[in-house]
Steps between C-alpha positions, in 0.01 A plus 500: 500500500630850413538798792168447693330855645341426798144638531168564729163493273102456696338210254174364565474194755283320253690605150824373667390171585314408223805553287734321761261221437540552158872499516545235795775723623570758778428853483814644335527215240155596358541870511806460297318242261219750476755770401663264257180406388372886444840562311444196257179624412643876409786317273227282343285831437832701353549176281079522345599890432767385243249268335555522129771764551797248466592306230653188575619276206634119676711230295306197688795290341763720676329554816487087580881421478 
C-alpha cells in the first residue's frame, strides 16, 4: 500500500455495515475498497468519453506470439 493518510469521517451505522457485510472485511478494508471502487468507476467513465475518438488498428497475428 502506498503512504496511507490517516483520517476521522461520521458514516451512517447502517450504510457501514451493510457494506462490511458486503465486503466481509473490517472497517478500513471496505472504506478503502469503496474508494477503489469509486475511482474504477471514474476511469471506466473517462474511458466511454473517448468512445469512437481513438482509432485502434491490431495485427491479431502479431499480438498472439
Amino acid at each position: 500500500m502506498d503512504a496511507a493518510k490517516k483520517v476521522t469521517v461520521t458514516v451512517p451505522a447502517d450504510v457501514l455495515k451493510r457494506a462490511q457485510a458486503a465486503t466481509g472485511r473490517g472497517i478500513t478494508e471496505t472504506v478503502v475498497e469503496g474508494l477503489r471502487s469509486l475511482d474504477r468507476q471514474r476511469n471506466r467513465s473517462a474511458l466511454r468519453a473517448l468512445r469512437g475518438r481513438v482509432r485502434l488498428e491490431l495485427d491479431l497475428e502479431k499480438t498472439r506470439r
